[in-house]
C-alpha positions in Angstrom: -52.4 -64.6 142.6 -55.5 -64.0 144.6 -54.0 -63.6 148.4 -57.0 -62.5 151.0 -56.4 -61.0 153.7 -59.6 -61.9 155.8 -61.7 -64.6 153.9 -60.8 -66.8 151.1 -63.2 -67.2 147.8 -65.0 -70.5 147.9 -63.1 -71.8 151.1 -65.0 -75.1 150.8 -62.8 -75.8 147.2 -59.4 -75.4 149.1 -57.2 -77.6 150.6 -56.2 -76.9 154.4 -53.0 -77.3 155.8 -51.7 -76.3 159.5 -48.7 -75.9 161.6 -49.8 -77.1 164.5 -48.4 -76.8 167.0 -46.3 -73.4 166.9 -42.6 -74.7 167.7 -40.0 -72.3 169.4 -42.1 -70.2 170.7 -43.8 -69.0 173.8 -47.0 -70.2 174.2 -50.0 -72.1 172.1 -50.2 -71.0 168.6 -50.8 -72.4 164.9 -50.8 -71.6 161.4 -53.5 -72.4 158.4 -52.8 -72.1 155.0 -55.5 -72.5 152.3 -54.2 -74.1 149.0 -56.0 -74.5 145.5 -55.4 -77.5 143.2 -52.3 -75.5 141.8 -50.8 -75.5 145.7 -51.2 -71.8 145.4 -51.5 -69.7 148.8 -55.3 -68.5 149.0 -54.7 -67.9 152.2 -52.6 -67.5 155.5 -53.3 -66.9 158.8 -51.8 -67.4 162.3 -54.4 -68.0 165.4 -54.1 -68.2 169.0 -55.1 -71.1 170.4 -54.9 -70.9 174.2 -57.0 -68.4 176.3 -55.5 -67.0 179.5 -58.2 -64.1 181.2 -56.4 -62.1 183.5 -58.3 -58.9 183.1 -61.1 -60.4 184.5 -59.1 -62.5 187.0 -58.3 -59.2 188.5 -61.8 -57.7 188.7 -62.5 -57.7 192.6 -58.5 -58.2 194.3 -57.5 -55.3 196.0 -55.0 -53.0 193.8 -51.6 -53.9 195.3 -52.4 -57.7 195.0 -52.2 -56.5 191.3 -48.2 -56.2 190.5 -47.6 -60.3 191.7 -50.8 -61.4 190.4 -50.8 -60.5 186.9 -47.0 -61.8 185.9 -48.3 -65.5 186.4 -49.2 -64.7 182.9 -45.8 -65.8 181.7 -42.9 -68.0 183.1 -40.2 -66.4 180.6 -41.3 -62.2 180.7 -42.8 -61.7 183.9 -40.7 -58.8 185.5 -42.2 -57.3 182.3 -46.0 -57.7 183.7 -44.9 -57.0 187.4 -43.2 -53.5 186.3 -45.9 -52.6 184.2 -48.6 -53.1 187.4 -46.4 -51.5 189.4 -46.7 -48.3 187.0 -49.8 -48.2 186.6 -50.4 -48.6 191.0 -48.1 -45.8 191.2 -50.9 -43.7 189.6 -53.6 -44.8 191.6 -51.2 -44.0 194.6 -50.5 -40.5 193.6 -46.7 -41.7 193.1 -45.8 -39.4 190.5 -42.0 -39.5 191.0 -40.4 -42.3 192.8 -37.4 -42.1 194.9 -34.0 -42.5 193.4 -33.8 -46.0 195.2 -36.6 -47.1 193.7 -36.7 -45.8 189.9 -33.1 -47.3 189.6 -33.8 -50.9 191.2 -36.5 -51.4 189.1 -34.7 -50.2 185.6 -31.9 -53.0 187.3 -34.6 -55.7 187.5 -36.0 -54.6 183.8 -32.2 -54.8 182.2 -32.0 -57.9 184.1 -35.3 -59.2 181.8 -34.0 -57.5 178.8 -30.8 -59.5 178.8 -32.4 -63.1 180.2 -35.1 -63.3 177.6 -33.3 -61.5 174.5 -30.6 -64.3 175.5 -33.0 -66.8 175.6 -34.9 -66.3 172.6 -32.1 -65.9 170.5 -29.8 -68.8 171.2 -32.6 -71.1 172.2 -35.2 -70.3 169.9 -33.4 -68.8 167.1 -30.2 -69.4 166.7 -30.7 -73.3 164.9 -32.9 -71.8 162.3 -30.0 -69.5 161.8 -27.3 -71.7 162.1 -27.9 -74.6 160.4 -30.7 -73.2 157.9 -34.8 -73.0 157.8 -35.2 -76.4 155.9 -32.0 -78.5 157.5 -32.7 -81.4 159.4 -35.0 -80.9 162.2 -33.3 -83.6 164.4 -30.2 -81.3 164.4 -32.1 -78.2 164.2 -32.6 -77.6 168.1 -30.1 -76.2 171.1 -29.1 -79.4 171.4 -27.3 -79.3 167.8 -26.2 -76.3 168.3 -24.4 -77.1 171.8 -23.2 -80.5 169.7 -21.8 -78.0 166.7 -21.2 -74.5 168.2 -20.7 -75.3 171.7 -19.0 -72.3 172.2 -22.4 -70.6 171.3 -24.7 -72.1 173.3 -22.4 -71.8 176.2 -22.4 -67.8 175.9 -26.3 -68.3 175.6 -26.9 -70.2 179.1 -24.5 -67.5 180.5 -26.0 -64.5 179.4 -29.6 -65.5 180.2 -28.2 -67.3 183.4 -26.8 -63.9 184.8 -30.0 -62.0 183.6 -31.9 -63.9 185.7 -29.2 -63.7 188.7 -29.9 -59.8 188.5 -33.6 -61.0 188.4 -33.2 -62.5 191.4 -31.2 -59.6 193.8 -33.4 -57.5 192.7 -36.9 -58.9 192.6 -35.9 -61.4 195.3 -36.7 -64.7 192.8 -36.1 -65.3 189.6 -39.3 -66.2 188.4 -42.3 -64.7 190.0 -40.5 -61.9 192.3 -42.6 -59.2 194.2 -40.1 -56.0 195.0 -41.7 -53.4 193.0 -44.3 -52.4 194.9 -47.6 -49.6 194.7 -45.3 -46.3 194.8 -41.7 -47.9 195.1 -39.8 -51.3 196.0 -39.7 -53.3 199.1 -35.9 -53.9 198.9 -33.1 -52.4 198.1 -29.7 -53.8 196.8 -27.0 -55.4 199.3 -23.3 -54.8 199.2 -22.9 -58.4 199.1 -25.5 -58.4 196.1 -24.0 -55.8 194.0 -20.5 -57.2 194.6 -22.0 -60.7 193.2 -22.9 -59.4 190.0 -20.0 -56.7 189.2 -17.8 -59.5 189.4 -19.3 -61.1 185.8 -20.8 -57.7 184.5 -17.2 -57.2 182.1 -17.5 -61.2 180.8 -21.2 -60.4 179.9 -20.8 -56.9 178.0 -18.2 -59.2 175.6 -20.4 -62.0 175.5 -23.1 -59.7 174.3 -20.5 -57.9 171.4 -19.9 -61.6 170.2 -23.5 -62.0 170.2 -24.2 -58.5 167.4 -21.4 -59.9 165.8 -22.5 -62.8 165.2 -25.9 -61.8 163.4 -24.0 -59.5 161.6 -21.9 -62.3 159.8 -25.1 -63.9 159.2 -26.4 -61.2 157.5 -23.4 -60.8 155.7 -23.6 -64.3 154.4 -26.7 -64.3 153.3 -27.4 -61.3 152.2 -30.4 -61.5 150.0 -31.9 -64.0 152.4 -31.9 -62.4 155.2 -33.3 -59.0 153.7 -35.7 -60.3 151.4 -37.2 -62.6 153.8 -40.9 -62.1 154.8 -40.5 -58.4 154.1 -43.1 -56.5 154.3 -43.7 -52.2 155.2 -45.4 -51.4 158.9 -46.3 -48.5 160.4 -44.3 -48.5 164.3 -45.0 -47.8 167.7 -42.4 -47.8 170.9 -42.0 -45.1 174.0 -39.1 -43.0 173.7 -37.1 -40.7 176.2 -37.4 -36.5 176.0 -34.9 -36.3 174.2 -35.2 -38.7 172.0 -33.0 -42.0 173.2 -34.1 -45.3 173.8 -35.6 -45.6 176.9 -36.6 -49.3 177.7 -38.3 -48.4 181.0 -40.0 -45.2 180.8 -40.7 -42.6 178.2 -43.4 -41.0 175.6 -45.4 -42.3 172.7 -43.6 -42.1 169.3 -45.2 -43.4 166.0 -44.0 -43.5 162.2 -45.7 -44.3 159.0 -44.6 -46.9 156.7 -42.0 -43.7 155.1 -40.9 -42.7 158.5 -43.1 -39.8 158.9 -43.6 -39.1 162.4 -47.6 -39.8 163.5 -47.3 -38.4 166.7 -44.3 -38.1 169.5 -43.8 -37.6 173.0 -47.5 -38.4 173.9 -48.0 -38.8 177.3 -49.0 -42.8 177.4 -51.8 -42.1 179.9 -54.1 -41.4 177.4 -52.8 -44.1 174.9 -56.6 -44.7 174.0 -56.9 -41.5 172.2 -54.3 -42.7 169.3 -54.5 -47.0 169.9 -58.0 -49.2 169.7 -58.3 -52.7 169.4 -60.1 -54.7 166.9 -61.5 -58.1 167.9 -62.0 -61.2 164.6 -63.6 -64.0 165.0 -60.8 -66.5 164.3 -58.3 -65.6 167.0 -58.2 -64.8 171.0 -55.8 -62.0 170.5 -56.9 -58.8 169.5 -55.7 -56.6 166.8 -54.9 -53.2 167.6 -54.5 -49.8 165.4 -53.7 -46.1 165.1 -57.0 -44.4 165.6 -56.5 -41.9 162.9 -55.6 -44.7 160.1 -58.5 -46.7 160.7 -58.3 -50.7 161.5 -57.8 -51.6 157.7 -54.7 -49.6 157.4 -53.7 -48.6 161.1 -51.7 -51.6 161.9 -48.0 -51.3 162.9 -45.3 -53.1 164.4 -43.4 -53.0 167.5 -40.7 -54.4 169.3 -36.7 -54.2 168.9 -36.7 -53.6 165.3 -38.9 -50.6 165.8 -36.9 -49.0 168.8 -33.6 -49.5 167.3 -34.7 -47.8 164.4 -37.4 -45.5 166.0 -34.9 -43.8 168.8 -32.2 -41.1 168.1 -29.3 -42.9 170.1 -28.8 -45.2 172.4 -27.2 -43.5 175.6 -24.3 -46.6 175.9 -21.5 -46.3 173.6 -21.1 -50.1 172.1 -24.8 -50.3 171.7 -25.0 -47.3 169.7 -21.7 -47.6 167.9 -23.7 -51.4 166.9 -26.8 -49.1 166.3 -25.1 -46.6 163.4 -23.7 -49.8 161.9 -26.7 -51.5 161.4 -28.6 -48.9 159.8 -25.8 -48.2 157.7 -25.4 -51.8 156.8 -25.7 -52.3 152.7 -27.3 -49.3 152.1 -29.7 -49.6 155.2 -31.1 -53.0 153.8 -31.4 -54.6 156.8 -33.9 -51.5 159.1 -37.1 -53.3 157.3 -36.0 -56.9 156.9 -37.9 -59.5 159.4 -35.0 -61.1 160.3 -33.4 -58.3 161.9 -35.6 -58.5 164.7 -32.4 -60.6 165.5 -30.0 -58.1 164.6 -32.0 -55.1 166.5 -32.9 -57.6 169.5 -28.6 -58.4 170.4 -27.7 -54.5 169.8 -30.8 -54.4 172.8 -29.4 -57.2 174.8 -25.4 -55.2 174.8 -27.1 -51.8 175.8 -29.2 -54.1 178.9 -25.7 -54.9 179.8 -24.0 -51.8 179.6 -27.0 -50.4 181.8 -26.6 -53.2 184.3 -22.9 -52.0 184.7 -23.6 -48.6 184.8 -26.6 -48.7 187.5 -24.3 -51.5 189.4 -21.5 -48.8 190.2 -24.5 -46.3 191.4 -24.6 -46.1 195.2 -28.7 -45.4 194.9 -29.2 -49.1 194.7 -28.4 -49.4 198.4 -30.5 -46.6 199.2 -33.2 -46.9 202.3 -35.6 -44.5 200.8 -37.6 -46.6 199.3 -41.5 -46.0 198.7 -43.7 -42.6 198.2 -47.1 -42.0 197.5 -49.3 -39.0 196.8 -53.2 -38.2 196.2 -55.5 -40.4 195.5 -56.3 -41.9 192.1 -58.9 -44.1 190.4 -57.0 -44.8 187.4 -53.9 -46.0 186.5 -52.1 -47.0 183.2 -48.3 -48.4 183.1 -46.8 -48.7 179.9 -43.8 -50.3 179.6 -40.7 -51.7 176.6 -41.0 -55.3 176.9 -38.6 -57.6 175.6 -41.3 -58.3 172.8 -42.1 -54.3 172.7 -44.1 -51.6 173.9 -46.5 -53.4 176.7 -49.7 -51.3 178.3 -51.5 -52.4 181.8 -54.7 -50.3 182.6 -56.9 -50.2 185.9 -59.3 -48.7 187.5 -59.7 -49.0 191.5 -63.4 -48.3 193.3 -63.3 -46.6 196.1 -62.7 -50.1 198.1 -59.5 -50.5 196.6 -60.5 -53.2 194.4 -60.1 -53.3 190.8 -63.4 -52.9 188.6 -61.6 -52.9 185.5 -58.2 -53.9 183.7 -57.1 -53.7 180.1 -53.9 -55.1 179.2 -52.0 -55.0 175.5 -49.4 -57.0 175.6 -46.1 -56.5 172.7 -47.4 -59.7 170.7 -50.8 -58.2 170.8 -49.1 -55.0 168.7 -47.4 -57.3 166.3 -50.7 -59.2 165.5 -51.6 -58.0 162.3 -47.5 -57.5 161.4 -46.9 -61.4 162.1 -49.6 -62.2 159.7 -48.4 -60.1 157.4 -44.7 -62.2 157.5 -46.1 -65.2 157.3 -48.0 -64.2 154.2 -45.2 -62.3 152.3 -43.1 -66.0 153.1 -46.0 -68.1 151.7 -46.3 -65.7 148.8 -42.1 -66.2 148.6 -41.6 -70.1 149.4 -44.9 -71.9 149.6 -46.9 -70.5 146.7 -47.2 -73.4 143.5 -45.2 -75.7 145.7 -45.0 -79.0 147.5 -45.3 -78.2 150.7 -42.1 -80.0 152.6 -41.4 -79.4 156.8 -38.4 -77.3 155.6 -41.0 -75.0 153.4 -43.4 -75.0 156.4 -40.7 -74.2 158.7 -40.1 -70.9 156.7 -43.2 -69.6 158.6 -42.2 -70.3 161.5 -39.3 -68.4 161.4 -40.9 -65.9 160.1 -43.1 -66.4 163.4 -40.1 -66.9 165.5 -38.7 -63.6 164.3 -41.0 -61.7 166.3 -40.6 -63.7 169.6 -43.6 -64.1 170.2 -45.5 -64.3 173.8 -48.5 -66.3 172.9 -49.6 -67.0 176.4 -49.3 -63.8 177.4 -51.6 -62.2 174.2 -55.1 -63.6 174.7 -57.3 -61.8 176.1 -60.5 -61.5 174.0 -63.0 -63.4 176.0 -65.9 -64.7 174.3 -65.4 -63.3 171.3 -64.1 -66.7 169.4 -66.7 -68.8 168.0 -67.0 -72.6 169.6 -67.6 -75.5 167.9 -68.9 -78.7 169.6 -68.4 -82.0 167.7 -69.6 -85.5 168.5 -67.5 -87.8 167.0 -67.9 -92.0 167.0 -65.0 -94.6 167.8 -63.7 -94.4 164.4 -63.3 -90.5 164.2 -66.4 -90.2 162.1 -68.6 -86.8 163.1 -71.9 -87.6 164.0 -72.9 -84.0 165.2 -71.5 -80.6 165.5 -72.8 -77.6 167.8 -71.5 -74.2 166.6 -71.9 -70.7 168.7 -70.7 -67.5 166.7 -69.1 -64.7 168.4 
């Protein structure tokens, strides 16, 4: 079979089929799959079809407008975008260590995201895929089947996600759109009253989150040669990682591995993440595809996200979530580290570590701290970087002497896993689709493999001008009378 990775022979001899739109996911998205006569796969390709341009939004607002500005990018991972800013202003402010009160209210709020969108995505999104199977009925195959069938799941799922975004809320001071983390620090700092209000559901929400690893982990075990097999495909991997070596969701250095886990490069300092990341822009999508520098755009793709920093850190620093960490990449032989699917798996071990932090940070008396902002020399640049829910997430600034930004980069987690997306949905076409008639149960299979990811679509776009348009005057009855076309 003939599969292309950028242009199909003789395009104009194919037959053209798309999933569109993108269901279950965050964001405007769609597939395309090119078919021959035999209903073979010529090609496969996800695009972005939305176009958000925040980085030049930004150009002109003065630099602490920056941290509540740029989270309207997303509804469900903005604490993500807000933390990120706030890094990145903490250079420009000469921050270079924040106070006690400050670092820990801010790794709250980020646990807080962690757990609220990892809860989300997985019995929201996920879990009817899972449930009830990639090609069952698609009336039934929605949270509302599963709160019909497995009401006891779905109820865990609101919980979890609904006391994420109660931490959200203390700690950011809304749950959606919050603006405590400040240039250099945080604007507020935790009540008695608060932390009380959360302590008192913290116990319920660690078990909630062991049922929830548990849970993956029988579906594994049940379909074993599913779940492994599925959309698999070998990618180099990128996340930030703690000194010594522990998953650090909030801070930490650059660590990358090749496809045979050898280590690229480790503990780089992430403000000078453009001397081992570029970005290649194509002409059929508004997201960008990044790469390692030294491998070059045609082989320096990679993958990020919870897969890679479950499997990318030495420990986990909370004892269930390892314990669930050593398990998983001793399950069958290690089987499951490389399978698509257990982005699932990895994601839930991530969710019960968010929740043992929450408890652990709720019973330190910093929180209530009044020291709460610092600030240094003088800077014109700034980078934050960042583990997203989706993976590693990068904000970049420069400040003129007016305190106005002149230039902002960002690269968001679903930017990362671009090129690793497209290769899941074309190991699943080569798996499910290829010689086939196409069925919505067969064209769900790329979804999933889509959905595996979690992808933030909104959130990714970013490439402005660089996608061709296409004009087209068409008559009453749909017939084209002209078309207009503009390359990149």
């Amino acid at each position: 079979m003939s599969f292309e990775l950028e242009t199909a022979a003789h395009p104009e001899n194919l037959r053209r089929v798309a999933i569109e739109p993108l269901s279950r996911v965050e964001g405007h998205g769609k597939v395309t799959l090119l078919l021959d006569e035999y209903d073979r796969v010529q090609q496969a390709r996800l695009h972005i079809v939305e176009f958000r341009g925040f980085e030049k939004f930004v150009q002109g607002r003065p630099f602490w407008e920056i941290p509540v500005m740029v989270q309207r990018l997303c509804g469900i991972c903005p604490v993500s975008h807000h933390l990120a800013a706030s890094k990145a202003m903490d250079q420009i402010v000469g921050a270079t260590q924040l106070t006690p009160t400050a670092e820990k209210l801010r790794r709250l709020m980020h646990y807080g995201q962690i757990l609220q969108s990892h809860a989300l995505h997985f019995f929201h999104l996920s879990s009817p895929d899972l449930l009830f199977g990639f090609d069952s009925d698609r009336a039934r195959r929605n949270i509302v089947g599963v709160a019909a069938a497995h009401p006891d799941i779905a109820r865990q799922g609101v919980l979890l996600r609904k006391f994420g975004q109660e931490v959200i809320r203390v700690t950011a001071g809304k749950r959606i759109h919050g603006t405590s983390a400040i240039p250099g620090g945080v604007n507020k700092n935790l009540s008695q009253e608060e932390r009380d209000f959360l302590l008192a559901d913290i116990y319920p929400v660690i078990a909630w989150s062991r049922d929830a690893v548990q849970l993956i982990r029988r579906l594994f075990e049940q379909n074993l040669s599913l779940y492994t097999s599925f959309g698999r495909f070998r990618a180099h991997t990128l996340s930030l990682i703690r000194a010594d070596g522990a998953m650090d969701l909030y801070h930490g250095g650059l660590r990358a591995r090749d496809r045979d886990g050898h280590t690229l490069f480790d503990h780089v300092e992430y403000d000078h993440y453009w001397d081992y990341v570029f970005e290649e822009v194509k002409s059929w999508s508004y997201m960008k595809f990044p790469f390692f520098r030294s491998l070059g755009p045609e082989q320096g793709w990679y993958r990020v996200g919870p897969l890679t920093r479950v499997t990318q850190c030495d420990f986990i620093d909370t004892p269930f979530a390892e314990r669930e960490r050593r398990e998983f990449l001793a399950f069958d032989e290690g089987s499951a580290s490389g399978a698509t699917l257990a982005y699932h798996w990895a994601r839930m071990i991530e969710m019960l570590h968010a929740a043992e932090m929450i408890k652990e940070l709720l019973h330190d008396d910093d929180l209530m701290g009044e020291d709460l902002v610092t600030s240094g020399t003088r800077q014109e640049r700034g980078v934050g970087m960042i583990e997203a829910p989706r993976g590693t997430l990068i904000h970049h600034y420069r400040v003129n002497e007016d305190d106005l930004v002149v230039r902002a980069n960002l690269i968001v987690s679903t930017t990362h896993n671009n090129q690793a997306m497209n290769e899941a949905i074309r190991a699943v076409a080569r798996q499910y689709l290829d010689g086939r008639k196409l069925s919505e149960g067969l064209l769900n299979h790329i979804e999933v493999a889509v959905r595996a990811f979690d992808p933030c679509l909104s959130c990714a776009t970013h490439a402005l001008g660089k996608m061709p348009l296409i004009v087209e005057l068409l008559d009453a009855g749909g017939v084209r009378l002209d078309a207009i076309s503009r390359d990149n």
